[in-house]
C-alpha positions in Angstrom: 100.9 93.5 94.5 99.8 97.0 92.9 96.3 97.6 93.5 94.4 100.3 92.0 91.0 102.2 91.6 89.9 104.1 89.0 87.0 106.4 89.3 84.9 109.9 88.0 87.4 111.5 90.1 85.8 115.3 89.2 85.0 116.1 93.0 88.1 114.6 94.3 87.0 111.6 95.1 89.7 109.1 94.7 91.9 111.8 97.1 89.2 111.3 99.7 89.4 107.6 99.7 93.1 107.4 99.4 93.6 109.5 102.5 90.8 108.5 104.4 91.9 104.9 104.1 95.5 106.2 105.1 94.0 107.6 108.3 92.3 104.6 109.3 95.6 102.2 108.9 97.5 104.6 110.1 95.3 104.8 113.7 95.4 101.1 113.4 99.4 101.6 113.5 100.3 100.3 109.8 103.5 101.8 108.7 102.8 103.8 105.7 104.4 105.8 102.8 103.5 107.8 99.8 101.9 110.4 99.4 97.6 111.8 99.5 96.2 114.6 98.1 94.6 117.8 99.7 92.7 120.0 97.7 92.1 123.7 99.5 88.9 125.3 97.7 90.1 128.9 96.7 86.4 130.2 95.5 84.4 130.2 93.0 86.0 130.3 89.2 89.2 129.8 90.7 91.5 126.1 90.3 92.2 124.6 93.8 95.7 124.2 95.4 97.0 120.7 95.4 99.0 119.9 98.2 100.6 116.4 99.0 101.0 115.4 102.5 104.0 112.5 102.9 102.7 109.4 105.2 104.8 108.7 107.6 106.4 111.6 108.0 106.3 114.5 109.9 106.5 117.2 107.9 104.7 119.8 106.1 102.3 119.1 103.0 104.3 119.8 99.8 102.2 122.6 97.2 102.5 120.9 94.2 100.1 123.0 92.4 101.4 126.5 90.8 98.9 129.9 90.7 99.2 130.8 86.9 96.5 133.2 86.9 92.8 132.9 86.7 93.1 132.8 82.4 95.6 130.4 82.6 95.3 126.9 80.5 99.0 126.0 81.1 99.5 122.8 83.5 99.7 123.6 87.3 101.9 121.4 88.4 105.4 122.0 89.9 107.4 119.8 89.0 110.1 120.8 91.4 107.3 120.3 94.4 106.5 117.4 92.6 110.4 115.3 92.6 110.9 116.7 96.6 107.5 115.3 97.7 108.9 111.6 95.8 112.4 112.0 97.6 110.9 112.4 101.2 108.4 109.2 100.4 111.6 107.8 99.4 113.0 108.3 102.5 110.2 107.0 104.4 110.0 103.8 102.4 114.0 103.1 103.2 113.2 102.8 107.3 110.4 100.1 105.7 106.4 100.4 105.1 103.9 97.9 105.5 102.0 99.7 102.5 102.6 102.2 99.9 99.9 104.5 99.1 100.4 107.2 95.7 97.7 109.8 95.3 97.6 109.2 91.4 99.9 107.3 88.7 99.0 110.4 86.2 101.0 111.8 83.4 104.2 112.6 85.2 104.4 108.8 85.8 103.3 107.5 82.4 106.3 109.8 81.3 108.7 108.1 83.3 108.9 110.8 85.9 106.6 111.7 88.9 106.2 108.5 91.7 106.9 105.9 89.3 110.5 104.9 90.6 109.3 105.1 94.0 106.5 102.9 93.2 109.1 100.6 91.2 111.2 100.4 94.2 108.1 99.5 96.7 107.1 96.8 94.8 110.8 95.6 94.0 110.7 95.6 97.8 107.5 92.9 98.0 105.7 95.9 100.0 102.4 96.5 98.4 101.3 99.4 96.3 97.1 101.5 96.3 96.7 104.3 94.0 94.5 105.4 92.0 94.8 105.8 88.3 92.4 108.7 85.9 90.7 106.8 83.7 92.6 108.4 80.3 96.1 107.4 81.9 95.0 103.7 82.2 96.6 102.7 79.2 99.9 104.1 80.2 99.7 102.4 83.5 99.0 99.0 82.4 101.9 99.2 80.1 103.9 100.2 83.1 102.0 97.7 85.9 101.6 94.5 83.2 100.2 91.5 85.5 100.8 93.3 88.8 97.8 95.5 88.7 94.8 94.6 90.4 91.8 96.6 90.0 90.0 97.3 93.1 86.4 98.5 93.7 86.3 101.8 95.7 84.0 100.2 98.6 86.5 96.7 99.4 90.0 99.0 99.5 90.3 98.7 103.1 89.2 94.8 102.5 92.4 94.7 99.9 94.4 96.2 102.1 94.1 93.7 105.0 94.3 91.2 102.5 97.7 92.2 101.3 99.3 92.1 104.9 97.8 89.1 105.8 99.2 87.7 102.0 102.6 89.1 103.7 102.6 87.1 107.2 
């Protein structure tokens, strides 16, 4: 199953929830991977760094976000950063996951490109996919998700969650 919220997401929102919810099934010993967001605050007028930290493994966040300059409008994000933080979920989600969690199915995926295989692969795999979609990519997602996406309301993920591993037992 491949269940998804969609939200305002201008303050970061969905990247709270997504790795808040990771923490708590986490601490509750679920085996997890994919990737959450970080945003670091660099000040006033300035664009935040991204950083992705891989679940379920040990180490460090990925910066997936490039510094173009405070006049930039060019997209900030690296790919490169972007294809080593899929290949170390990857790696994760080959020792086995009870749960995939993606920070975003954006425009990298609706491309082709970005998570998108991994999340293929999970779900190819019968383990069960949360991420969180921007509201102008929906359309590329459902083209990709078809009947497999599930919307889910921000307040019952950890509810969907526990509903998906009891689904699996």
């Amino acid at each position: 199953m491949l269940g998804f919220i969609t939200v305002n997401d201008m303050a970061g929102a969905a990247n709270r929830l997504l790795a808040d919810t990771a923490t708590r099934l986490q601490a509750q010993g679920w085996r997890l991977a994919g990737a959450v967001q970080d945003n670091l605050d660099r000040g006033p007028d300035r664009d935040c760094d991204m950083d992705l930290r891989i679940l379920g493994d040990v180490g460090p966040a990925i910066r997936i976000s490039q510094s173009l300059g405070i006049h930039a409008t060019a997209c900030r994000l690296d790919t490169g950063a972007l294809a080593q933080a899929v290949g170390r979920a990857e790696a994760v989600l080959a020792k086995g996951a009870d749960l995939v969690i993606v920070n975003k199915f954006g425009k990298q995926e609706c491309y082709g490109r970005g998570f998108r295989d991994f999340i293929a692969e999970a779900l190819a795999q019968g383990v069960p996919v949360l991420l969180s979609v921007p509201p102008e990519q929906l359309a590329g997602f459902h083209e990709f998700a078809g009947e497999l996406a599930e919307p889910v309301a921000p307040e019952a993920v950890l509810d969907w969650c526990h509903a998906q591993r009891q689904a699996a037992a």
